[in-house]
C-alpha positions in Angstrom: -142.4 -184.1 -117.3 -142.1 -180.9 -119.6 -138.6 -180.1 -120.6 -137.2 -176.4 -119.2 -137.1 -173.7 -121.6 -134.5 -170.5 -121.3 -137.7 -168.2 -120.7 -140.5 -167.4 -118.5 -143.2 -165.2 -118.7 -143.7 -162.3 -116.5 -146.4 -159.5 -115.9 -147.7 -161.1 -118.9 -144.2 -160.8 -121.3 -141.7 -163.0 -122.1 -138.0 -162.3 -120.6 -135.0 -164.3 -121.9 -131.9 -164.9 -120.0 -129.9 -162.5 -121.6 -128.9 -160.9 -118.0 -129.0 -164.1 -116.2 -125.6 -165.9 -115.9 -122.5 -165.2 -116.6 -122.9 -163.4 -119.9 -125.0 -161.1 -118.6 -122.8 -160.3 -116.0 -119.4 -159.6 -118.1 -122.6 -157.4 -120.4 -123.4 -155.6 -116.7 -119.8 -155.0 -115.8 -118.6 -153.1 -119.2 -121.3 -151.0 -119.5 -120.7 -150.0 -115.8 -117.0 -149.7 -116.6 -118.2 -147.4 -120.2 -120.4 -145.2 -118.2 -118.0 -145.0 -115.4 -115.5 -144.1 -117.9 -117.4 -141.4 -119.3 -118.0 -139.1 -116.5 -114.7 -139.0 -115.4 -113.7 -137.7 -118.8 -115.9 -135.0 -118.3 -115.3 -134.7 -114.8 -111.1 -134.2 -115.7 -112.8 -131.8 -118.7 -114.6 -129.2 -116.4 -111.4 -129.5 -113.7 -109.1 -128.5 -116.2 -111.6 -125.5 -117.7 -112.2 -124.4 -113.7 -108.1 -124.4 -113.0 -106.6 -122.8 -116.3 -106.9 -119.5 -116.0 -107.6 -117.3 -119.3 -105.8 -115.6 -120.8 -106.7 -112.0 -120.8 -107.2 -110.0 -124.3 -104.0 -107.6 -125.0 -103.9 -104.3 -126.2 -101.9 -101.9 -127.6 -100.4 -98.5 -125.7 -98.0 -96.3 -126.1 -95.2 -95.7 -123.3 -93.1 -93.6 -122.7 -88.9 -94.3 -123.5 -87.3 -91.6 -122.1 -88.0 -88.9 -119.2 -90.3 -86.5 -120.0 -90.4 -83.0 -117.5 -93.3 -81.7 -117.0 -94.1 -78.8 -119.7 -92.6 -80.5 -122.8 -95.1 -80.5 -125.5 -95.5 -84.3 -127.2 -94.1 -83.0 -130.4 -91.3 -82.3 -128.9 -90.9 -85.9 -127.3 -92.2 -87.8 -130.3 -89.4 -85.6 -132.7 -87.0 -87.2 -130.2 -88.4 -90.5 -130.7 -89.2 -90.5 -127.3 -92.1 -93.0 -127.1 -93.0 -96.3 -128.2 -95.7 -99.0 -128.6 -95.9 -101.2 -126.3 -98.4 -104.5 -126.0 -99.6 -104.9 -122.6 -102.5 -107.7 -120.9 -105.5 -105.6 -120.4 -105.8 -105.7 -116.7 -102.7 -104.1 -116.9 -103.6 -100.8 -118.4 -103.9 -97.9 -117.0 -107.2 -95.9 -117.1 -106.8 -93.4 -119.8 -104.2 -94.9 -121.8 -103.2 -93.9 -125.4 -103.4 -96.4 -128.2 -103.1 -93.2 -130.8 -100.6 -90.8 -130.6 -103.5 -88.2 -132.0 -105.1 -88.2 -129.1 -102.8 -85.9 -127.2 -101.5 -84.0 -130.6 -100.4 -80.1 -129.8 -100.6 -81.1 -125.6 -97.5 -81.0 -123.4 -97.3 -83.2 -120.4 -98.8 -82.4 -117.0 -96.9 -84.1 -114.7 -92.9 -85.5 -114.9 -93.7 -88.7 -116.8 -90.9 -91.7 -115.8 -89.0 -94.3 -118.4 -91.6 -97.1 -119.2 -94.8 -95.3 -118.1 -97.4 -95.9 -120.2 -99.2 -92.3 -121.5 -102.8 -91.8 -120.3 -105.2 -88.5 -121.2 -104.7 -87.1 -117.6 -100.7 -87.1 -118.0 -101.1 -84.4 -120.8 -103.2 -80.5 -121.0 -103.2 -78.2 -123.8 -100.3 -76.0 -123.6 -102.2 -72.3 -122.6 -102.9 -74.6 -119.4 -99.6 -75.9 -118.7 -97.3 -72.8 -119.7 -99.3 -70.4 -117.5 -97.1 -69.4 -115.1 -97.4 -66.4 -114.0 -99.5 -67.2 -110.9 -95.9 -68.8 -109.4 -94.1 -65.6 -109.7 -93.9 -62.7 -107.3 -93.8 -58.9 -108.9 -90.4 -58.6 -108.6 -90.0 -61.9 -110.6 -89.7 -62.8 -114.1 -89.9 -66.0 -115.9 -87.3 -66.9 -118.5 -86.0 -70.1 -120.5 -83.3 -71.0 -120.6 -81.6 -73.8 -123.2 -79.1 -76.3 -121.4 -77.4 -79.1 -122.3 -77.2 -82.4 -119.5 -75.0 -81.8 -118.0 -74.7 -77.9 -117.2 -78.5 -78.3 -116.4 -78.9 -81.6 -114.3 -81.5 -82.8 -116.8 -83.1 -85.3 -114.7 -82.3 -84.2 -111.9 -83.9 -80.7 -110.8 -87.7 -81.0 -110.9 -90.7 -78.3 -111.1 -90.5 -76.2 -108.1 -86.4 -76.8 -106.7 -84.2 -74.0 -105.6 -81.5 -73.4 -107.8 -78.1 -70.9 -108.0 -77.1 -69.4 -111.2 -73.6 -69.4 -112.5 -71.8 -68.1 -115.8 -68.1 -67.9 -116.9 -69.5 -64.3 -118.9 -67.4 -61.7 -117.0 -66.1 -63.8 -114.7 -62.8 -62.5 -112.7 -60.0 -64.1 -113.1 -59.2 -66.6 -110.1 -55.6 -67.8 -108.5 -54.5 -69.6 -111.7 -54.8 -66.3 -114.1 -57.9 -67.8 -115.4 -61.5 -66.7 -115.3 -64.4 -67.9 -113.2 -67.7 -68.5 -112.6 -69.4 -65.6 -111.4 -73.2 -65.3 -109.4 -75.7 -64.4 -111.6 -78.4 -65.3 -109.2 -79.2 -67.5 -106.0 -82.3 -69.3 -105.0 -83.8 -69.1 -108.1 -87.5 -71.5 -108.3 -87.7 -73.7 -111.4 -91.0 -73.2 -112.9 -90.9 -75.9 -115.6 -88.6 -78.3 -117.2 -88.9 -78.6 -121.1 -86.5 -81.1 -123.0 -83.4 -79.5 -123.8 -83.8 -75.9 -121.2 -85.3 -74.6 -117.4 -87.8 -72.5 -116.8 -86.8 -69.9 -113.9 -88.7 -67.3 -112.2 -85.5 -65.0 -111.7 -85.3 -61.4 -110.1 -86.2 -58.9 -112.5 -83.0 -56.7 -112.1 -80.9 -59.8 -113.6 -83.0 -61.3 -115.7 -81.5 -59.7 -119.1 -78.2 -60.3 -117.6 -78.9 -63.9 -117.4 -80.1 -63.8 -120.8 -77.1 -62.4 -122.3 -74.9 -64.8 -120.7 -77.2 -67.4 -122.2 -76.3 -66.3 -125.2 -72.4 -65.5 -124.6 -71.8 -68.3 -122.9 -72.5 -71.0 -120.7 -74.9 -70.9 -117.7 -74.5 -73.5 -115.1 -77.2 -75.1 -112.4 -76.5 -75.2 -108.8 -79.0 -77.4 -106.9 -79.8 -75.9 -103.6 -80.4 -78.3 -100.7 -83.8 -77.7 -98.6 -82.8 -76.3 -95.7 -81.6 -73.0 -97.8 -84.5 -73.4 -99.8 -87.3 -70.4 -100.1 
């Protein structure tokens, strides 16, 4: 009788037992385990790129720190300090913003710009735009500036186009307690603009010099009308 051997032929080659047994089981079961292994590395891999969410580019723009009225020209803001840069994510921005300051140089703003609003190209005009006004005044009309502090002109309060009532201590008569008052230098008045620092009225023409000189005598203070008294 021929003794065994560990191999056979087949389809004409010779195959040893290397996957026969137990060996070749424990041989089976770690490559398994290996390849196993493997794609759920990169299974966990392409989870965690599909779930994390990118993180979008940011960019640079320039905001605005204070109230700006409509009319004042960016010169005068930026002399105030009045703006600041400001990083933002880009699908934040606003279309139009301002990265350069030089891109709205000798403009004034368009439109009452709040605190924290960032400054786009449509917010701002050149100033022979903004500061033509005299397609909001009547023929017996006439517009004039005037400079007021905070508080005597509501800074931040009255906006283009509110009904206002002029009043000066200039020539005031003297009230109960001996001392002089405020007298009416004109009612209903329509603010035309509001620069930093003064109001732009359209005020009868009869009292418009005497609304000037009171300007410069003395102090001019801003009644805000309420709509139902309003033109």
């Amino acid at each position: 009788m021929e003794a065994s051997t560990s191999s056979r032929k087949i389809g004409g080659k010779w195959s040893g037992g290397m996957f026969t047994g137990r060996r070749g089981a424990i041989i089976i079961a770690v490559v398994a385990a290996l390849l196993a292994g493997a794609l759920i590395y990169v299974f966990v891999q392409r989870y965690k790129t599909s779930v994390t969410p990118s993180t979008p580019p940011v960019s640079t723009v320039i905001v605005a720190k204070q109230y700006i009225p409509r009319g004042t020209p960016i010169g005068v803001v930026e002399a105030a300090n009045g703006t600041q840069s400001m990083s933002v994510k880009s699908t934040a921005i606003v279309p139009g913003a301002i990265s350069d300051p030089a891109a709205i140089a000798g403009q004034v703003a368009a439109t009452n710009i709040a605190p924290g609003q960032q400054l786009s190209t449509s917010d701002f005009v050149t100033s022979a735009v903004a500061v033509s006004l005299s397609q909001y005044l009547s023929k017996s009309e006439r517009a004039l500036q005037v400079p007021l502090d905070a508080t005597h002109g509501m800074q931040g309060y009255v906006a283009v186009g509110d009904h206002v009532d002029l009043a000066t201590s200039v020539g005031g008569s003297a009230g109960a307690s001996g001392h002089p008052g405020l007298r009416i230098l004109a009612t209903n008045v329509t603010v035309l603009a509001v620069p930093t620092g003064s109001l732009v009225f359209g005020v009868p023409a009869p009292v418009a010099q005497q609304v000037a000189y009171a300007s410069d005598n003395g102090k001019i203070w801003v009644f805000m009308r309420p709509p139902s008294i309003q033109k």
